[in-house]
C-alpha atoms as an extended CHARMM CRD file, in Angstrom:
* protein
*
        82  EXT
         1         1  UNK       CA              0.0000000000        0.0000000000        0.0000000000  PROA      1               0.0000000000
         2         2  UNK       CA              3.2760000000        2.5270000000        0.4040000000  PROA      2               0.0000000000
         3         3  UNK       CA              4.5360000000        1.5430000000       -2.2610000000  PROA      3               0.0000000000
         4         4  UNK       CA              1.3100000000        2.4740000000       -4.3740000000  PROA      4               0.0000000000
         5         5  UNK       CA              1.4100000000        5.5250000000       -2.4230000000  PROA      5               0.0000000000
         6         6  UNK       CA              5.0340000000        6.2870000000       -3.5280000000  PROA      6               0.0000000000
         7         7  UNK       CA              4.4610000000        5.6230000000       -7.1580000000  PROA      7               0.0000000000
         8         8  UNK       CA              1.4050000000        7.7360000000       -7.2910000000  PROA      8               0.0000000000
         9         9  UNK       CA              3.0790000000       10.6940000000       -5.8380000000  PROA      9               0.0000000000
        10        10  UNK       CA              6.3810000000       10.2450000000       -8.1720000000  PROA      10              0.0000000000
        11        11  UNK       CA              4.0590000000       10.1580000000      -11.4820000000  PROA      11              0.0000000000
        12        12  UNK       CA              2.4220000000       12.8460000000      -10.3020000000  PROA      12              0.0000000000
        13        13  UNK       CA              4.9620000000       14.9510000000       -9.5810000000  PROA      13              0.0000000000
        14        14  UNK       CA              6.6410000000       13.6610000000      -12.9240000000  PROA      14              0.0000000000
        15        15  UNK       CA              3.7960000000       15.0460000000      -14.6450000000  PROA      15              0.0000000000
        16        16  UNK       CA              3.8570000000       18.2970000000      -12.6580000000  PROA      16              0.0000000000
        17        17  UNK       CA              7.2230000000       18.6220000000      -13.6730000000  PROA      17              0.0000000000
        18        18  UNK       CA              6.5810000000       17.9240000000      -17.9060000000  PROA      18              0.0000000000
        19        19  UNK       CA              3.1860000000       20.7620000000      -17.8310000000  PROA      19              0.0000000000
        20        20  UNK       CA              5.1170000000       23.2980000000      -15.7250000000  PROA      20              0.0000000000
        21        21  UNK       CA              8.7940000000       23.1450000000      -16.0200000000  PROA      21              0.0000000000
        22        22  UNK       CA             10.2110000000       26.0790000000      -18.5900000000  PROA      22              0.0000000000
        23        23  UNK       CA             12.4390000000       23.7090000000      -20.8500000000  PROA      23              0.0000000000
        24        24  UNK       CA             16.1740000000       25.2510000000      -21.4070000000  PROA      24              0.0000000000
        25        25  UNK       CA             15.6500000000       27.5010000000      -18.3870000000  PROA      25              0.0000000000
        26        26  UNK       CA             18.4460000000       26.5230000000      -15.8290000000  PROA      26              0.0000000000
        27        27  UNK       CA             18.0230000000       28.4000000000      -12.4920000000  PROA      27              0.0000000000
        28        28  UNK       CA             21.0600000000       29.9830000000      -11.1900000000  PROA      28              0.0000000000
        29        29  UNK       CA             21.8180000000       31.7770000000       -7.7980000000  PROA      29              0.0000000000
        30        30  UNK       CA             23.0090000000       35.5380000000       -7.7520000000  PROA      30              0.0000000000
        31        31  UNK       CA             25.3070000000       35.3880000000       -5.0010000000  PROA      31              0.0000000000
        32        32  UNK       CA             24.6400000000       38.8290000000       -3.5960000000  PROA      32              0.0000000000
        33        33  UNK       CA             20.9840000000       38.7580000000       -3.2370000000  PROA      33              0.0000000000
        34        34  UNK       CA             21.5540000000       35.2230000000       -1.4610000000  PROA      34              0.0000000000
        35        35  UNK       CA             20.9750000000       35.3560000000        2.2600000000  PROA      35              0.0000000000
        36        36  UNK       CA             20.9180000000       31.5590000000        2.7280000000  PROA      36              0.0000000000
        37        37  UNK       CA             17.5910000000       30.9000000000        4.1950000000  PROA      37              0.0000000000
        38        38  UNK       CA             17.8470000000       27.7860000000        2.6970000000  PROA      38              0.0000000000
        39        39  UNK       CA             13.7640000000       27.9720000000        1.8800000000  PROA      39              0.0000000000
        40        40  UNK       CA             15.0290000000       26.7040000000       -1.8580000000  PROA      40              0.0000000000
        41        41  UNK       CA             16.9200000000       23.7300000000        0.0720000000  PROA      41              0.0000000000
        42        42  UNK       CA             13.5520000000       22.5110000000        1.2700000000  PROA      42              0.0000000000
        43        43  UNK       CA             11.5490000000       22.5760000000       -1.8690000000  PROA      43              0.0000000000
        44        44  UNK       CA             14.3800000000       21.0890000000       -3.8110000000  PROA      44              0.0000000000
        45        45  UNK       CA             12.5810000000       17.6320000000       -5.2930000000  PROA      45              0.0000000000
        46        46  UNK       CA             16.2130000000       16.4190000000       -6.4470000000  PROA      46              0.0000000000
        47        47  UNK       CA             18.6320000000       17.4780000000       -3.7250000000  PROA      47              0.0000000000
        48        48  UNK       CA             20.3770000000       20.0870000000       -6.2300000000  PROA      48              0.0000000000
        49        49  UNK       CA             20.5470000000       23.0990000000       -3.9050000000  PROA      49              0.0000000000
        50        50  UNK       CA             23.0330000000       23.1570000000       -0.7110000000  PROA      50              0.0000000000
        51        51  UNK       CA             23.9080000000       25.8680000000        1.2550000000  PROA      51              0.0000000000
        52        52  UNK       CA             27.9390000000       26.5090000000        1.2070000000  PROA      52              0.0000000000
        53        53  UNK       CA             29.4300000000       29.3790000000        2.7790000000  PROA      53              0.0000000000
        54        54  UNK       CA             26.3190000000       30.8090000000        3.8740000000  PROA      54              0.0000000000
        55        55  UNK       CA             25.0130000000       30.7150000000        0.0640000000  PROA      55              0.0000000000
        56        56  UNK       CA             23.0410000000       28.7670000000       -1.9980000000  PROA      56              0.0000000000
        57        57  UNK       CA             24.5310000000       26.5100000000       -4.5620000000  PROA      57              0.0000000000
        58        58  UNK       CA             22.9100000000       24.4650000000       -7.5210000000  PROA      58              0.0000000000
        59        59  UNK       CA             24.4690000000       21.2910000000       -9.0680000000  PROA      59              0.0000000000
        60        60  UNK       CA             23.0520000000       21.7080000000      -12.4930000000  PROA      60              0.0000000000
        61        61  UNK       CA             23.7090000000       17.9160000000      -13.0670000000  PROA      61              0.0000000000
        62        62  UNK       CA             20.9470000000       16.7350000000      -10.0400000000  PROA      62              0.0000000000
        63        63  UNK       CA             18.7130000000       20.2360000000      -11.3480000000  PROA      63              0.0000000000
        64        64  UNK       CA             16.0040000000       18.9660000000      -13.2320000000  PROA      64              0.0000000000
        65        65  UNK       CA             14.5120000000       22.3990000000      -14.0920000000  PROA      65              0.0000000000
        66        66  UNK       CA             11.0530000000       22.5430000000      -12.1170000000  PROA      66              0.0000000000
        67        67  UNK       CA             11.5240000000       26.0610000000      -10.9060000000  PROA      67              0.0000000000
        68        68  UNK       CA             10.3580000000       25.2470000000       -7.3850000000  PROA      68              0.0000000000
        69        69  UNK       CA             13.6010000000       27.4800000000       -5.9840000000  PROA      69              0.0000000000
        70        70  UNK       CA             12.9180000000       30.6160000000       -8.4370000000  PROA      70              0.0000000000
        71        71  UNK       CA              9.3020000000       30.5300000000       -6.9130000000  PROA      71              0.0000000000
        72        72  UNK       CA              9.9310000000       30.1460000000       -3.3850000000  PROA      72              0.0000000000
        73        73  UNK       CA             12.9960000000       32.6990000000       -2.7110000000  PROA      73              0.0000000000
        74        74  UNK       CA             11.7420000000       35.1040000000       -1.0250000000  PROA      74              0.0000000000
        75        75  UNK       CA             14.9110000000       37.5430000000       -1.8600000000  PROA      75              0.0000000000
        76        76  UNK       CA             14.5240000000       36.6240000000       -5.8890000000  PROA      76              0.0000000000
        77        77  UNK       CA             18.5000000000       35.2090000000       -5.7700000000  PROA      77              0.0000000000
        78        78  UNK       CA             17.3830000000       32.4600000000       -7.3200000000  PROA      78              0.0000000000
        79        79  UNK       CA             16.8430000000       33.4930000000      -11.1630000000  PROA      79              0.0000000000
        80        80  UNK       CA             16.5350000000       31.5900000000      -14.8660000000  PROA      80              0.0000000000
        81        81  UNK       CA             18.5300000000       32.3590000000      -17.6770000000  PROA      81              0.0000000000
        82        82  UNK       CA             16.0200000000       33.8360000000      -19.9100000000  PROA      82              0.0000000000
């Protein structure tokens, strides 16, 4: 029953993901608006985002592009390309 649980959540996030996420838009953090709240850290599906030196930091090769971060920092360090 979990495990259903699990699944169901996973494809729906998957498909959350596909509708919403802005395709060749990688977020990227402007280091001086960064306060290192580390709100991004918690809505981070993929574990891309860690906080180093009192920053945030976001391994492009985990980032799978959902945008979660750009919408949740409050101080708008987190910011897309386009």
């Amino acid at each position: 029953m979990k495990t259903k649980h699990i699944l169901l959540i996973l494809a729906l996030l998957s498909l959350f993901i596909l509708v919403f996420a802005r395709v060749g838009e990688k977020p990227w953090v402007e280091r001086n608006e960064c306060v290192g709240c580390g709100d991004c850290v918690k809505v981070c599906p993929t574990n891309a985002i860690t906080i180093q030196n009192g920053r945030a930091t976001i391994d492009p090769e985990l980032c799978i592009d959902c945008m979660f971060c750009v919408q949740t920092c409050t101080y708008r360090a987190i910011r897309t390309a386009k």
